[in-house]
C-alpha positions as CSV (number, residue, x, y, z in Angstrom):
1,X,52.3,-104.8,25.6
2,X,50.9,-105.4,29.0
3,X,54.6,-104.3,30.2
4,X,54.4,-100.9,28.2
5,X,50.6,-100.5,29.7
6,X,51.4,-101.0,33.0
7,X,54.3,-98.2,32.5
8,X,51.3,-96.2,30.7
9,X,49.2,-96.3,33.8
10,X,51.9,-95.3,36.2
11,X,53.1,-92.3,34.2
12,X,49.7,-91.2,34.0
13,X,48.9,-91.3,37.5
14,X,52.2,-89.9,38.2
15,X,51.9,-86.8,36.3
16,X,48.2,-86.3,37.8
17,X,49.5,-87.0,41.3
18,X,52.3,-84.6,41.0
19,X,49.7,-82.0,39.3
20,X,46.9,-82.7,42.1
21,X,49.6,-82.2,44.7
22,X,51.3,-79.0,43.4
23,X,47.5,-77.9,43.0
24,X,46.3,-78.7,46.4
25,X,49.7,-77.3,48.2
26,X,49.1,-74.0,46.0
27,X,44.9,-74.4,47.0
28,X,46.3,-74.7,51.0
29,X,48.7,-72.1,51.0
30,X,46.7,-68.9,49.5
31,X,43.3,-70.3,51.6
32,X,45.7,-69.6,54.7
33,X,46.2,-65.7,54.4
34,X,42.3,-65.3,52.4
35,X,40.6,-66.4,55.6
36,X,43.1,-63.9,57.7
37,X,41.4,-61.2,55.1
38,X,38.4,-62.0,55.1
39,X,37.8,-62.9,58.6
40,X,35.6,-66.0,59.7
41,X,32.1,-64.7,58.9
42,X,32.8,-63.6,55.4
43,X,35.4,-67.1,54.5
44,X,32.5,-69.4,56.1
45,X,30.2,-67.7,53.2
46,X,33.0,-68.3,50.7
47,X,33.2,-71.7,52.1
48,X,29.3,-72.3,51.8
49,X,29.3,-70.5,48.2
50,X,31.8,-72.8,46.9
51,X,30.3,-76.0,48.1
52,X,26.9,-75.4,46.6
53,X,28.9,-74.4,43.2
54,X,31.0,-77.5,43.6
55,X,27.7,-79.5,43.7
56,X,25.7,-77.7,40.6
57,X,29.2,-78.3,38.9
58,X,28.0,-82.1,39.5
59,X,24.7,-81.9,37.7
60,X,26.3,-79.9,34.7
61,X,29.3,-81.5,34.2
62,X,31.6,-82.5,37.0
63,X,32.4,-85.9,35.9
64,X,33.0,-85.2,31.8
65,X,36.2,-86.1,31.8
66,X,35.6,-89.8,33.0
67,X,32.9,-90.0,31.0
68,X,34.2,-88.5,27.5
69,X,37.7,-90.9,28.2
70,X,35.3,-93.8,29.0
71,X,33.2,-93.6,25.4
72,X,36.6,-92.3,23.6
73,X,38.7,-95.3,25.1
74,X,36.2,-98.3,24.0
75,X,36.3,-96.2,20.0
76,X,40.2,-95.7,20.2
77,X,41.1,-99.7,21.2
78,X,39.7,-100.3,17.7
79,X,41.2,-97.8,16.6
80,X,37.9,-95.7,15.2
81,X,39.3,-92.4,15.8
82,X,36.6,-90.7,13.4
83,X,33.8,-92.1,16.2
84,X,36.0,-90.7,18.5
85,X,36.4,-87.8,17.3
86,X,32.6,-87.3,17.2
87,X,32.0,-88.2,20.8
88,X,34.3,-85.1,21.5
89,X,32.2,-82.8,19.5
90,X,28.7,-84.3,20.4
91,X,30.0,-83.9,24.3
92,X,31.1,-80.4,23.7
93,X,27.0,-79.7,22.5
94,X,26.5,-81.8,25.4
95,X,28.2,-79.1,27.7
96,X,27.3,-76.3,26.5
97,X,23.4,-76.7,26.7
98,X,23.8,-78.6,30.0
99,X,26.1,-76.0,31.7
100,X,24.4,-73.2,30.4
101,X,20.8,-74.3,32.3
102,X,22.9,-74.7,35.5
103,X,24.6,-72.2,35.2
104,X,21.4,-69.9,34.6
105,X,19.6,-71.9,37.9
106,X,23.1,-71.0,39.9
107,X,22.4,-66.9,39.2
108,X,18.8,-66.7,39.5
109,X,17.7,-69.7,42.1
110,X,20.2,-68.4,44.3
111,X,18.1,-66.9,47.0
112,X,16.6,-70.9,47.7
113,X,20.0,-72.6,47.2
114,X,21.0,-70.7,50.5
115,X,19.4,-70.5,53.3
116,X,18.7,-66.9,55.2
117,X,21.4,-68.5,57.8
118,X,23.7,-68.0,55.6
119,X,22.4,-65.2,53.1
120,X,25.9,-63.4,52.2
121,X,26.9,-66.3,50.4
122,X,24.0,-65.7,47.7
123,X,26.0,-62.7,46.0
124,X,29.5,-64.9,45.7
125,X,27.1,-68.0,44.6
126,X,26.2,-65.6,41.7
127,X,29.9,-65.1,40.8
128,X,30.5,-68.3,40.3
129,X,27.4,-69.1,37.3
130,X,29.7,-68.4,34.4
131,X,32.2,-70.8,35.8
132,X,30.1,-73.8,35.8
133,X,29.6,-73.0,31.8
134,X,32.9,-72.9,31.6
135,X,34.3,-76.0,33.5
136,X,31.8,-78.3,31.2
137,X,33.9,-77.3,28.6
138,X,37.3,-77.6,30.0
139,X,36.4,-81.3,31.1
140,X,35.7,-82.7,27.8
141,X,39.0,-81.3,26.2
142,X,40.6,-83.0,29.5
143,X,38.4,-86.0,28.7
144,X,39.6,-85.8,25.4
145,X,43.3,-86.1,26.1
146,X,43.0,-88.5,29.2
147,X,41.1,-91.2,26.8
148,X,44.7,-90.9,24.4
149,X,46.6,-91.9,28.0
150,X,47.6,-88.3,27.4
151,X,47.5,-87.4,31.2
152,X,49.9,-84.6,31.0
153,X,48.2,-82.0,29.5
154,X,45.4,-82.2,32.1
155,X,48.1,-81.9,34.9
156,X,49.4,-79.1,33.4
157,X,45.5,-77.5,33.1
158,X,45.4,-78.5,36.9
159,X,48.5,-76.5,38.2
160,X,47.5,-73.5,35.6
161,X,44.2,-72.9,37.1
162,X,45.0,-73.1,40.7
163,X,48.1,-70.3,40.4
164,X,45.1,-68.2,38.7
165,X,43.0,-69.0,41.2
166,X,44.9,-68.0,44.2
167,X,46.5,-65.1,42.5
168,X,43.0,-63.7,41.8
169,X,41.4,-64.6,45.1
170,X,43.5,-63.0,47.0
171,X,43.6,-59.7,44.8
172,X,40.1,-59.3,44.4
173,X,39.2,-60.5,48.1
174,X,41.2,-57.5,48.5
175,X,40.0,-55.2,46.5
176,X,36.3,-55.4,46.9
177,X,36.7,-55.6,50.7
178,X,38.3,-52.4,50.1
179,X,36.0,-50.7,48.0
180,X,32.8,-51.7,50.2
181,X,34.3,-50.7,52.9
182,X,32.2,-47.4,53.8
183,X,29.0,-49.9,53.7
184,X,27.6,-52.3,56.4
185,X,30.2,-54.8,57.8
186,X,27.6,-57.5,56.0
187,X,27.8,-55.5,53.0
188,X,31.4,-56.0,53.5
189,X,32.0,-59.7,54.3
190,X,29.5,-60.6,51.3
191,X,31.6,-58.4,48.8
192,X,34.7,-59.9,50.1
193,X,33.6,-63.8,49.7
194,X,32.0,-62.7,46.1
195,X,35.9,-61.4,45.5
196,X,37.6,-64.4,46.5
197,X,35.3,-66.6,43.7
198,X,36.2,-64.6,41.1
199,X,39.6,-66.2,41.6
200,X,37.8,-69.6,40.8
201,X,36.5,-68.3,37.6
202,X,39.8,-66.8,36.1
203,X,41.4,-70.2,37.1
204,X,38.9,-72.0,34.5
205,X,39.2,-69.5,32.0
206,X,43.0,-69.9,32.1
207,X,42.7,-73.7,32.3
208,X,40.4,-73.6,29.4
209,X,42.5,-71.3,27.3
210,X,45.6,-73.3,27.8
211,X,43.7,-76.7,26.6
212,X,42.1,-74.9,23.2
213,X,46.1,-74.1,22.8
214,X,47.0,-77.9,23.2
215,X,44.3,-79.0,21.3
216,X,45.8,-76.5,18.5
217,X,49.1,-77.7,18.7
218,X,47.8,-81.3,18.0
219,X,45.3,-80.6,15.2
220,X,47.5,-82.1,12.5
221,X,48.5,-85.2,14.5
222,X,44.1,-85.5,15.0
223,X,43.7,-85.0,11.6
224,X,45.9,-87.8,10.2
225,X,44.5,-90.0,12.8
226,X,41.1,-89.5,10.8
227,X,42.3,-90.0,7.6
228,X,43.8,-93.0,8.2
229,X,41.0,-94.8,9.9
230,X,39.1,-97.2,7.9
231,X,37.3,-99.0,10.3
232,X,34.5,-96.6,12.0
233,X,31.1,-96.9,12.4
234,X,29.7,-93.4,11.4
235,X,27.1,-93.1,13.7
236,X,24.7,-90.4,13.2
237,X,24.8,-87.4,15.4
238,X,21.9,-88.5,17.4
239,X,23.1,-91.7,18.2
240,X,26.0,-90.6,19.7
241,X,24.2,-87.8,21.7
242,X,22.1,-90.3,22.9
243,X,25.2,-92.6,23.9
244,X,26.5,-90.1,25.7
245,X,23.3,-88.9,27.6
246,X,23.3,-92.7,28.5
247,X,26.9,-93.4,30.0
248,X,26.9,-89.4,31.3
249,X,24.0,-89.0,33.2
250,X,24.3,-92.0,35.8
251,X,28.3,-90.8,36.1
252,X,27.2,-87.5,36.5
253,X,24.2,-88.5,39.2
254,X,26.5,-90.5,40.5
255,X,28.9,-88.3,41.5
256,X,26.6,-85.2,42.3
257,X,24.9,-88.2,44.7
258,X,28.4,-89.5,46.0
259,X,29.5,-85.6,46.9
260,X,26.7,-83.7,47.4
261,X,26.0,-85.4,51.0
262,X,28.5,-83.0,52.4
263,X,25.9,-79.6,51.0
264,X,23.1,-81.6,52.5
265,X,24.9,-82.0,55.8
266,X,25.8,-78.7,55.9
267,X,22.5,-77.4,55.2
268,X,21.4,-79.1,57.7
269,X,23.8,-77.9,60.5
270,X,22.8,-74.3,59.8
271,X,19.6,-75.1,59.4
272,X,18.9,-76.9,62.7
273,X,21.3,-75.2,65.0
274,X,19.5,-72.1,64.3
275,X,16.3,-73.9,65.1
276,X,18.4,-75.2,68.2
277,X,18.7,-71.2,69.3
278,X,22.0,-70.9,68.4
279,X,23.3,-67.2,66.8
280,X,24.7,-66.8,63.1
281,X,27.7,-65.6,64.1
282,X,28.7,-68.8,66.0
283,X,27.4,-71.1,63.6
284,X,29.7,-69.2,60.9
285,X,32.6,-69.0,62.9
286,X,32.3,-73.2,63.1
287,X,31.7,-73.6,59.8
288,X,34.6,-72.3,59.1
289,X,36.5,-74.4,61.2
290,X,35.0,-77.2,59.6
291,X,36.3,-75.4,56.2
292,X,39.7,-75.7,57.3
293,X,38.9,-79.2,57.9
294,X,38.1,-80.0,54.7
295,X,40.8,-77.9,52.8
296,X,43.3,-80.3,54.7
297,X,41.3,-83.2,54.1
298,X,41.1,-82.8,50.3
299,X,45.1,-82.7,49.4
300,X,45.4,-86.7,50.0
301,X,41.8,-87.2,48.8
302,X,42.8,-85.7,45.6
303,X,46.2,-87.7,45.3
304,X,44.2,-90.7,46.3
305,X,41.8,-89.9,43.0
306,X,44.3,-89.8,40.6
307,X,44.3,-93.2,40.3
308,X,41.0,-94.1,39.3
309,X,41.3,-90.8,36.9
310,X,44.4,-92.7,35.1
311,X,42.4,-95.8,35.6
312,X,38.9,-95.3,33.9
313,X,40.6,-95.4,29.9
314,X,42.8,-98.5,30.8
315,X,40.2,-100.3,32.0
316,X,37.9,-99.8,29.9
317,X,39.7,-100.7,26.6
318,X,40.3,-104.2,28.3
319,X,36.9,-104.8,29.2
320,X,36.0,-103.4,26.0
321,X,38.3,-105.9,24.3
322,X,37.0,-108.9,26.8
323,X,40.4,-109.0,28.7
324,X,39.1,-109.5,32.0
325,X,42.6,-110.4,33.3
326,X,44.0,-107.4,32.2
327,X,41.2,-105.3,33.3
328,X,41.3,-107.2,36.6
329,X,45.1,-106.4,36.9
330,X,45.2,-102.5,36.3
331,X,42.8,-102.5,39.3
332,X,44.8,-104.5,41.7
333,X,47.8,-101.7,40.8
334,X,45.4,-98.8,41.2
335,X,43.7,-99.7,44.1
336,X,48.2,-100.2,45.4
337,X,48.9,-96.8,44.5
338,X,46.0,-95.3,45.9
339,X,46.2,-96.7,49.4
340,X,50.1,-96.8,49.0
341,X,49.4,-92.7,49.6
342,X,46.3,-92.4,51.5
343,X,47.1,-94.8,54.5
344,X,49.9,-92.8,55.7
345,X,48.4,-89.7,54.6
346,X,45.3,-90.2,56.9
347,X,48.0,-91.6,59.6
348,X,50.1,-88.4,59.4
349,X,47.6,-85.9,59.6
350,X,45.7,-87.6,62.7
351,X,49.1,-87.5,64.8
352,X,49.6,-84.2,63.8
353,X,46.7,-82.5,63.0
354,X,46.7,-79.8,65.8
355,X,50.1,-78.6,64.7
356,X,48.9,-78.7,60.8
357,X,45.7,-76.6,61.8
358,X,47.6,-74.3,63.6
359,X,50.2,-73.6,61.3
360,X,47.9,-73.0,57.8
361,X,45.0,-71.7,60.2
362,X,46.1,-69.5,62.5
363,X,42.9,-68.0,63.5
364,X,41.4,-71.6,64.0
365,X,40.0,-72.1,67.6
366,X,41.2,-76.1,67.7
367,X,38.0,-77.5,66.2
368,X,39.6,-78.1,62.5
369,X,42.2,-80.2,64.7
370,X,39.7,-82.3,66.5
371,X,37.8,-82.5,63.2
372,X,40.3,-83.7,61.4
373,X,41.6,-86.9,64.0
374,X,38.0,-88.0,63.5
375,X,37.9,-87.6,59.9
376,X,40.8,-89.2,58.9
377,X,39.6,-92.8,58.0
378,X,37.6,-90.9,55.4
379,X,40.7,-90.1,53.3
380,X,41.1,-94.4,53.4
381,X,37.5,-95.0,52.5
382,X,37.0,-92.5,50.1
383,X,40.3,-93.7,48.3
384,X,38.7,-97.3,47.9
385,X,35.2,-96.2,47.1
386,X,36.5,-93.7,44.1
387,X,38.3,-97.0,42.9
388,X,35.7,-99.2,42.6
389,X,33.2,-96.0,41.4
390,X,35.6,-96.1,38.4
391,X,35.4,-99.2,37.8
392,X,32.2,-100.2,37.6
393,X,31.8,-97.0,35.4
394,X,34.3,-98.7,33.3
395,X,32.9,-101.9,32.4
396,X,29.4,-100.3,31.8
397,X,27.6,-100.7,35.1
398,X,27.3,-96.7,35.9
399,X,24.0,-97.0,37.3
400,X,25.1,-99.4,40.0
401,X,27.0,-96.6,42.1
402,X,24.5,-94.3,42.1
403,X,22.0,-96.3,43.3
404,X,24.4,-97.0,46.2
405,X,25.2,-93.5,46.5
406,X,21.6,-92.8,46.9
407,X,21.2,-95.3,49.9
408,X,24.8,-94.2,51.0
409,X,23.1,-91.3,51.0
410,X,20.0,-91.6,52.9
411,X,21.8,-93.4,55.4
412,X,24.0,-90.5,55.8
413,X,20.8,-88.2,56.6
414,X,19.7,-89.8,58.8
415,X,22.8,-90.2,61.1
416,X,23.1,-86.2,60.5
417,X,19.3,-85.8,61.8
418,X,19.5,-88.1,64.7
419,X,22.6,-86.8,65.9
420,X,21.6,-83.2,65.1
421,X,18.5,-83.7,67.4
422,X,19.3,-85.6,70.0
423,X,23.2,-85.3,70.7
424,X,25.2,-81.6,71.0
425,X,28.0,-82.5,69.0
426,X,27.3,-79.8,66.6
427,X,29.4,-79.4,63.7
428,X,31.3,-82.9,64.9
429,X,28.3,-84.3,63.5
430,X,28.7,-84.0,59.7
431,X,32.1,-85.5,59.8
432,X,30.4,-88.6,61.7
433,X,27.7,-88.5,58.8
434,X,30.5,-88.7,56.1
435,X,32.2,-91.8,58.0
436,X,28.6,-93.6,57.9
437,X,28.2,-92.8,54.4
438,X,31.6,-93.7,53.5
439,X,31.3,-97.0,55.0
440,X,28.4,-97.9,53.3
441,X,29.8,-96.8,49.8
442,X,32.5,-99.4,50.0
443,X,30.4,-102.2,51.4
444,X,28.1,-102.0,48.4
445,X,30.8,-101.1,46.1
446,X,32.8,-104.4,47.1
447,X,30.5,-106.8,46.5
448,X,29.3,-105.4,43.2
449,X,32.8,-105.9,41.9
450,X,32.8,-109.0,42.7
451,X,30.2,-110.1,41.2
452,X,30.4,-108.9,38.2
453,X,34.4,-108.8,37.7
454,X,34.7,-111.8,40.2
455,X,36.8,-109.5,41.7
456,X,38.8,-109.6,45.3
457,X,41.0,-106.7,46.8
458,X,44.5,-107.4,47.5
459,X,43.9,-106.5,51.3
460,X,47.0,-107.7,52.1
461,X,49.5,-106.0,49.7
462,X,47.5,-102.9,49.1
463,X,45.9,-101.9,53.0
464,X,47.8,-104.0,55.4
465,X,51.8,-103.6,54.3
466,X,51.0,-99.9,54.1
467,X,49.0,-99.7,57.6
468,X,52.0,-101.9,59.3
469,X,54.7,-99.3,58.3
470,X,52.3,-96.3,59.0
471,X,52.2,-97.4,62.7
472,X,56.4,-96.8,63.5
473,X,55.8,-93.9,61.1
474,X,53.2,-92.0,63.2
475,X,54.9,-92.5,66.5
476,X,58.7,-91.3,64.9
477,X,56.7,-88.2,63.4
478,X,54.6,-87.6,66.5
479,X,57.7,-88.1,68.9
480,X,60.0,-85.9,66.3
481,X,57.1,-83.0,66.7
482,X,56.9,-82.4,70.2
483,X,60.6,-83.3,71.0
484,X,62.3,-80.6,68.9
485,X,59.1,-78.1,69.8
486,X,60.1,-78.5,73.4
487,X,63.4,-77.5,72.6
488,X,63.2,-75.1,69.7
489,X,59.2,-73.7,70.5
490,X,58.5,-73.5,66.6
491,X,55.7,-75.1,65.0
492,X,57.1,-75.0,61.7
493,X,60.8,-76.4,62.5
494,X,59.0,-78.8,64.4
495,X,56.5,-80.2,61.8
496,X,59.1,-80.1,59.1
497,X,61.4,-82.4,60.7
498,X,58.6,-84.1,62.3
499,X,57.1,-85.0,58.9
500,X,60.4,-85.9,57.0
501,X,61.3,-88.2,59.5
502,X,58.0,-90.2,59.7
503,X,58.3,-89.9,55.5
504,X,62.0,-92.0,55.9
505,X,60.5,-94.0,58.4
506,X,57.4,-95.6,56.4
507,X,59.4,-96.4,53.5
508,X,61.7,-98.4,55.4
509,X,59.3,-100.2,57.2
510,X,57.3,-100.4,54.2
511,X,60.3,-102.3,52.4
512,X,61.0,-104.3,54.9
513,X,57.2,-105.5,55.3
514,X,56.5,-105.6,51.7
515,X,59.5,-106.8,50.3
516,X,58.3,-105.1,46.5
517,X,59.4,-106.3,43.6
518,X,60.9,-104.8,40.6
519,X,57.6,-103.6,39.1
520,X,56.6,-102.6,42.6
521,X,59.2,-100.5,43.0
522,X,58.6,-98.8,39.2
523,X,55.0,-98.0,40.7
524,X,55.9,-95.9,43.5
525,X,56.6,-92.2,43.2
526,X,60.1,-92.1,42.9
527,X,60.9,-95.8,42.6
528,X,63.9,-95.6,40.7
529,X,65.4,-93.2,43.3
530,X,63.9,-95.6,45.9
531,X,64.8,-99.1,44.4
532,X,68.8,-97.6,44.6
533,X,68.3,-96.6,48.1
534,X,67.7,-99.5,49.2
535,X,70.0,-101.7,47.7
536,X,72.3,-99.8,48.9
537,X,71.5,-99.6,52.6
538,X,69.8,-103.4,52.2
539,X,66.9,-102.9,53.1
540,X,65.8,-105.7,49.9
């Protein structure tokens, strides 16, 4: 059983990986030629429009899908899929009345969300209310399916809504940039951002419409689950509302605390450069840069998530069933895969970050570059800290990451306001505020494991083999780059063969540091192809 489990939690995080991946590429790709038609000023109120929807999306419903798999795993261990069943249901009401207050707040409070820095992002803020009714909704059916171990239909939903998304972006940019275009060039630029976010609300609807379809589709096999099942509870209605108010809000705060510090540090870049003296149109123009920053930055963030996504349900049914062991075990090979990927990732993209910016960015001034060499021991940091935020969520203790988020938090605030005031680094300084707050997060999160799991990180397997091969893999990559660019003079021939070669490089230093075993090997992405790769060149 603990064989076909471990296979369980790999396929899952497989599929979501692969889905988060495709996504992200898809996500990079059409942000590329949208900031080309938008132009700076009108993609940095994009930019700013998104992030304050991404964080209202918290506080209505941003987590769900954790939390609805969380409740529905403990139910479906024991095999009450009638309780189950009513935790879906009870978290749709949940949803709909939550989502619908933000969503109301997101059209009508959005003249105080933004600031009169950045004022043309209040019309594409606006855009994006319906959405956040809307994603509530498509988490729990996600949540629903992810607390099965069903990961697939959620990958699916994933790579669905981001084709939607940048096919309607980049249309309606487009269009409205067309038909506004007798107006003021601020008419303009707000029109065209309020364009692009219309592609982030076709992407839901698609998402969600492909979801009611699978649900459909697996009605019957739902309903004989519920016959069948003699053993629940029957918990009244308001009982399980109030469950899930109990386990959903601290997620939920949790997460709008663990990923609203980068709003609050923007906010307060605007904010105080323009008390500093400086104009609009530069702040924009380097909010943007830190834009591209983060669109970079989030690809191996995402990949490094999908672990603790595929994690939550497994864990949670062991801890449910007292099987600390087991529970203890699934972390060790989560907390693997996720720093199996984000150690090189964060490696990669700091050796070759100014040909990355360049080639996605074109009209990026070298800022997103610098940014992102600084930034990159986030993508490591963030990676453990999502781990252990799922796990404590897991075994009950929800309330314990978001009290450190909150102090995380604070601590964050006030790096950003000391080094806003006194220092010049300017938008430089909320990627240093994100490192502090990152830092902290782990710290806390560590020693809250342990002493409630008695747990210990496998530093050594999981953080140190992968950082050993990374180091021969970022100077083969790095030397690849500039050696064929000074023959050749093309960034993309250059960064192609650059990045495939440090690729073949890690693994084969990662082999021959690691020296993984059979079930090792059936844990990394493509491990089969791998395992019979090296046998044959002996490299185990």
């Amino acid at each position: 059983m603990s064989k076909k489990n471990d296979n369980t939690l790999v396929k899952n995080a497989s599929f979501l990986m692969v889905a988060a991946l495709i996504s992200k590429i898809i996500g990079m790709l059409y942000k590329s030629p949208l900031s080309s038609t938008l132009g700076s000023n009108s993609y940095a109120m994009f930019s700013y429009a998104q992030n304050i929807y991404f964080i209202l999306l918290m506080i209505a419903s941003f987590s769900i899908p954790q939390a609805v798999s969380k409740i529905m795993a403990e139910k479906i261990a024991f095999k009450r899929y009638r309780d189950a069943q009513k935790v879906f249901k009870c978290a749709l009401i949940y949803v709909s009345l939550a989502g619908g207050a933000v969503a109301l707040l997101c059209y009508f409070g959005a003249p105080i969300l933004v600031p009169d820095s950045m004022s043309g992002a209040r019309l594409p803020l606006r855009m994006l209310a319906p959405t956040i009714f809307l994603s509530g909704i498509l988490g729990v059916f996600r949540g629903y399916f992810q607390a099965y171990r069903n990961m697939m239909p959620t990958s699916l939903s994933q790579i669905i809504e981001q084709i939607f998304v940048a096919v309607m972006a980049l249309a309606m940019s487009r269009v409205m940039i067309s038909h506004f275009s007798g107006q003021s060039e601020a008419v303009v630029q707000s029109w065209g951002a309020a364009g692009a976010t219309m592609g982030t609300g076709a992407g839901v609807l698609s998402a969600l419409i492909f979801m009611l379809l699978v649900y459909q589709l697996n009605r019957r096999t739902i309903n004989k689950r519920i016959q069948k099942d003699h053993v629940s509870e029957s918990s009244s209605t308001g009982d399980v509302m109030r469950n899930i108010i109990l386990v959903v809000m601290p997620i939920v705060l949790s997460a709008f605390i663990y990923n609203v510090n980068g709003t609050i540090n923007s906010y307060m870049y605007s904010g105080i450069e323009g008390l500093k003296g400086l104009d609009d149109h530069t702040i924009q123009t380097m909010y943007a840069e830190y834009s591209f920053y983060m669109t970079l930055i989030n690809i191996p963030l995402t990949l490094a998530s999908t672990a603790p996504t595929s994690m939550i349900p497994e864990v949670s049914a062991h801890y449910a069933m007292r099987d600390m062991n087991g529970a203890r075990e699934k972390i060790d090979k989560a907390t693997w895969l996720s720093m199996f990927i984000s150690i090189p990732c964060s490696v990669g993209l700091a050796v070759l970050a100014g040909p990355i910016t360049r080639l996605l960015f074109p009209r990026t001034n070298g800022v997103a570059g610098e940014l992102m060499i600084l930034g990159v021991i986030t993508i490591i940091l963030n990676g453990n800290s999502n781990i252990s935020n799922g796990v404590l969520q897991g075994i009950g203790k929800p309330n314990i990451p978001m009290f450190h988020a909150a102090i995380a938090l604070v601590a964050d605030v006030i790096v950003m306001a000391v080094l806003m005031f006194v220092t010049n680094l300017g938008v430089y300084t909320i990627v240093i505020a994100m490192i502090v707050y990152a830092i902290v997060m782990c710290i806390l999160n560590e020693r809250a494991m342990k002493q409630y799991m008695g747990y210990k990180n496998p530093w050594r397997k999981a953080y140190l083999y992968p950082l050993l091969a990374s180091v021969p893999m970022a100077v083969t990559a790095g030397g690849v780059y500039y050696l064929v660019y000074a023959v050749v003079h093309s960034n993309v021939i250059s960064l192609g063969l650059g990045v495939l070669a440090g690729m073949a490089v890690y693994f084969v230093f990662y082999l021959k540091v690691s020296h993984p075993s059979d079930a090792e090997f059936a844990m990394m992405p493509g491990g089969r192809y791998l395992k019979k790769m090296a046998v044959k060149f002996r490299l185990v």
